[in-house]
C-alpha positions in Angstrom: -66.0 14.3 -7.9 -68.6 16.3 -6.3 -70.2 13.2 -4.1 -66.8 12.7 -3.0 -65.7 16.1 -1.9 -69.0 16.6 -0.1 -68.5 13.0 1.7 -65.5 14.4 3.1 -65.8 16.5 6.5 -64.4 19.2 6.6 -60.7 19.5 9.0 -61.5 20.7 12.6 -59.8 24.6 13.2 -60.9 24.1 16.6 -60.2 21.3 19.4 -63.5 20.3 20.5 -62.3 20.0 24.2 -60.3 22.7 25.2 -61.4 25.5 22.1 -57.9 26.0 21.0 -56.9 26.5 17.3 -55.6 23.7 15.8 -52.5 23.7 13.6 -52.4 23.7 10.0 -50.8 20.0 10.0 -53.1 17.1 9.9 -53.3 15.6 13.4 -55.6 13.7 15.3 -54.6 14.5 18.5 -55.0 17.8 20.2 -51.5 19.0 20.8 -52.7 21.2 23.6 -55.0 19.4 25.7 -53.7 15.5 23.9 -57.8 15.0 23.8 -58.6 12.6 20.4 -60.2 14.7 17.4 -62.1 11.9 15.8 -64.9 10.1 16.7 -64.8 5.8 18.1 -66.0 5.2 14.1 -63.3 7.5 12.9 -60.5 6.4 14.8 -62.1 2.3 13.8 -61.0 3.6 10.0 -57.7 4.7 11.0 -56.7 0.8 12.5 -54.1 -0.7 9.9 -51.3 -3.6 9.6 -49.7 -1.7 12.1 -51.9 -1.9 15.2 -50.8 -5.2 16.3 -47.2 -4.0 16.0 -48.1 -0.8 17.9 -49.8 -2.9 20.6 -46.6 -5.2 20.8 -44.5 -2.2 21.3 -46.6 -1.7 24.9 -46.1 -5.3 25.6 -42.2 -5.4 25.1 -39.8 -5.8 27.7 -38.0 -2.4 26.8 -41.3 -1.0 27.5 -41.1 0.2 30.9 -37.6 1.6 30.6 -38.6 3.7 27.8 -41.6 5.0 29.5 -39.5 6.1 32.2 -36.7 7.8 30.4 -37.2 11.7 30.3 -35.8 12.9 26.4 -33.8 15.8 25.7 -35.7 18.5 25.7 -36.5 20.6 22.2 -33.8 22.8 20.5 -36.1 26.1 21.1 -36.0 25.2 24.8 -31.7 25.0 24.7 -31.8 28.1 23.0 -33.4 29.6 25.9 -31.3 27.9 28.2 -28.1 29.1 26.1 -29.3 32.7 26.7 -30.0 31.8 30.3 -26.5 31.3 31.0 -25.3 33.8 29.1 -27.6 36.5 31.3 -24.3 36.3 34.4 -21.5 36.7 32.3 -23.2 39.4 30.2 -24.1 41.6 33.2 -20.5 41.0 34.6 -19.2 42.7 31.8 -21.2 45.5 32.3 -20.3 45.9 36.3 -16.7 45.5 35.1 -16.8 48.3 32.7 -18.5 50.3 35.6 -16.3 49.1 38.0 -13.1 49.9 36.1 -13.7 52.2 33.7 -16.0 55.0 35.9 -16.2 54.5 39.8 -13.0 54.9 42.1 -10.6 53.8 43.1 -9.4 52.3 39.7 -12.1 54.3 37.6 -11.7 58.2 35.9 -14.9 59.4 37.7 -17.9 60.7 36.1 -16.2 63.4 33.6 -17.1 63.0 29.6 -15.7 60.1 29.2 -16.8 58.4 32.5 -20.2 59.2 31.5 -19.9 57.2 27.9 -19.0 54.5 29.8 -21.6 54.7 32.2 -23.9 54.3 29.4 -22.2 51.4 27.7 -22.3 49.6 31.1 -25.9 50.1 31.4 -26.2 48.9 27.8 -24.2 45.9 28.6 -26.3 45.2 31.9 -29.7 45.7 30.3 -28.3 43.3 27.4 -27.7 40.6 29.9 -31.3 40.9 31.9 -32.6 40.7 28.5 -31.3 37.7 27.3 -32.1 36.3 30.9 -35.7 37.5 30.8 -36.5 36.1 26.9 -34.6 33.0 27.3 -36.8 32.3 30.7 -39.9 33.1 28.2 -38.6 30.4 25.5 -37.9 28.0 28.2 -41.2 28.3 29.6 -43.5 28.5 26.1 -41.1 25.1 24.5 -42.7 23.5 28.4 -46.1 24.7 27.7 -47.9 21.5 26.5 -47.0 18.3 28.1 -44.5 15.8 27.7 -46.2 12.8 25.9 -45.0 9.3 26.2 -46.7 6.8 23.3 -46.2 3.6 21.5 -46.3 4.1 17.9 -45.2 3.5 14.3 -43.1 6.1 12.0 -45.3 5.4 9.0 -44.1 8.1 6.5 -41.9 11.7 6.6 -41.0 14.3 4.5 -38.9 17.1 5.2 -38.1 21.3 4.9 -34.8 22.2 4.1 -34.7 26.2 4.7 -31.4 28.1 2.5 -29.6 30.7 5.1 -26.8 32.9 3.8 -23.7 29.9 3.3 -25.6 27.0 5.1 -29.3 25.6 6.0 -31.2 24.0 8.0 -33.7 21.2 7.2 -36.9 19.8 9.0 -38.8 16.9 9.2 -41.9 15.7 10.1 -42.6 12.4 10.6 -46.3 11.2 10.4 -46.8 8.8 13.6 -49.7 6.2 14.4 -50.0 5.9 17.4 -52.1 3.6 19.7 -55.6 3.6 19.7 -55.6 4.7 16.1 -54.5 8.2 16.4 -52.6 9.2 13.9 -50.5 12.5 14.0 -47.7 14.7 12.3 -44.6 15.8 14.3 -42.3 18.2 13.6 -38.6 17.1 14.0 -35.6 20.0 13.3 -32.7 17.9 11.7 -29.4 17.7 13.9 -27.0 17.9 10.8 -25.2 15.4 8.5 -24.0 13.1 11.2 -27.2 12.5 12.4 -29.7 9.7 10.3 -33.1 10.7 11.0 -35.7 7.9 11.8 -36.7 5.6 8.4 -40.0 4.5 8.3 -41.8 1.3 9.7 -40.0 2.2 13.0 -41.8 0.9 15.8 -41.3 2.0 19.1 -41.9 5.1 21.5 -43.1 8.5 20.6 -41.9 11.4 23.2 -43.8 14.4 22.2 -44.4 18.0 23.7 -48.1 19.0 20.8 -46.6 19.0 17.2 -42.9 18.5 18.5 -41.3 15.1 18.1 -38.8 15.6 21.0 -37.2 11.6 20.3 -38.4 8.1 19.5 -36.9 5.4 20.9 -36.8 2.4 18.9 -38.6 -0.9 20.4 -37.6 -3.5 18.1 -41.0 -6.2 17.6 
């Protein structure tokens, strides 16, 4: 037991290349800068079965579409672009209960009651630049590390299923191999009942943004 722990090095914290932490999740891949985190005879030990499958998968006809095709992009990255849209309307409201309920020709004028409205308008309006101004921020952090195009395998999953109030929400994450050996584990947030998340011993293409399984696109070899 003891020869055998002390065999084993120790997990990398820290990406050798670019010095950011690594996530908890066993990866081989830097998720920030994509640069491998084993070594030539590491990544050797990692080769399986499924390396000849992977490399088929680059080989296939379908293989050029896919590499072109541009996934969806993650669910924290629509949220954003939900509050986006909602910034307009929002601040709308808030000139319209200015417009109507305090200034002239249609509004009361700045008495008591003007003055409560004034405030709920500017409540209203700083609501909607708020929601523009984080949903920007989401949008631009779920684009912070690139969008990464791979052949690969789904060679095993498991998921997270999180209990809110009447309902839930579960997660996956599906450990890929990739080519070249890596091997990495992607997050996946489940799209609900209707939707069959990927079995394993799927072959085909990986579109990841770091730890974020964004889509795989079956290749069938």
């Amino acid at each position: 037991m003891t020869n055998a722990t002390a065999a084993t090095p120790p997990r990398r914290t820290e990406c050798p290349q670019c010095g950011t932490k690594l996530p908890d999740i066993p990866v081989s891949l830097c998720p920030y800068c994509a640069s491998p985190l084993e070594t030539a005879a590491d990544r050797k030990k990692l080769e399986s079965v499924n390396a000849s499958r992977i490399q088929r998968v680059s080989e296939h006809k379908d293989y050029a579409d896919a590499e072109a095709w541009t996934p969806p992009e993650s669910v924290d990255w629509h949220r954003g672009a939900q509050q986006v849209w909602w910034m307009v309307p929002t601040i709308l409201i808030g000139l319209l209960i200015l417009g109507v309920g305090v200034l002239p020709p249609l509004g009361r004028g700045f008495d008591l009651w003007g003055i409560f409205l004034t405030l709920v308008s500017a409540g209203v309006i700083g609501l909607g630049l708020y929601l523009g101004v984080t949903g920007k921020n989401a949008q631009a952090k779920a684009l912070e590390r690139p969008l990464m195009r791979r052949p690969g395998l789904i060679v095993d999953r498991r998921s997270e299923t999180e209990v809110r109030g009447w309902g839930g929400r579960t997660t996956y994450y599906f450990k890929i191999e990739l080519e070249d050996g890596v091997v990495g584990e992607f997050r996946f947030p489940g799209l609900g009942a209707q939707e069959d998340p990927y079995p394993t011993n799927l072959p085909g293409m990986a579109y990841t943004r770091g730890t974020e399984l964004l889509h795989f696109r079956h290749i069938r070899v």
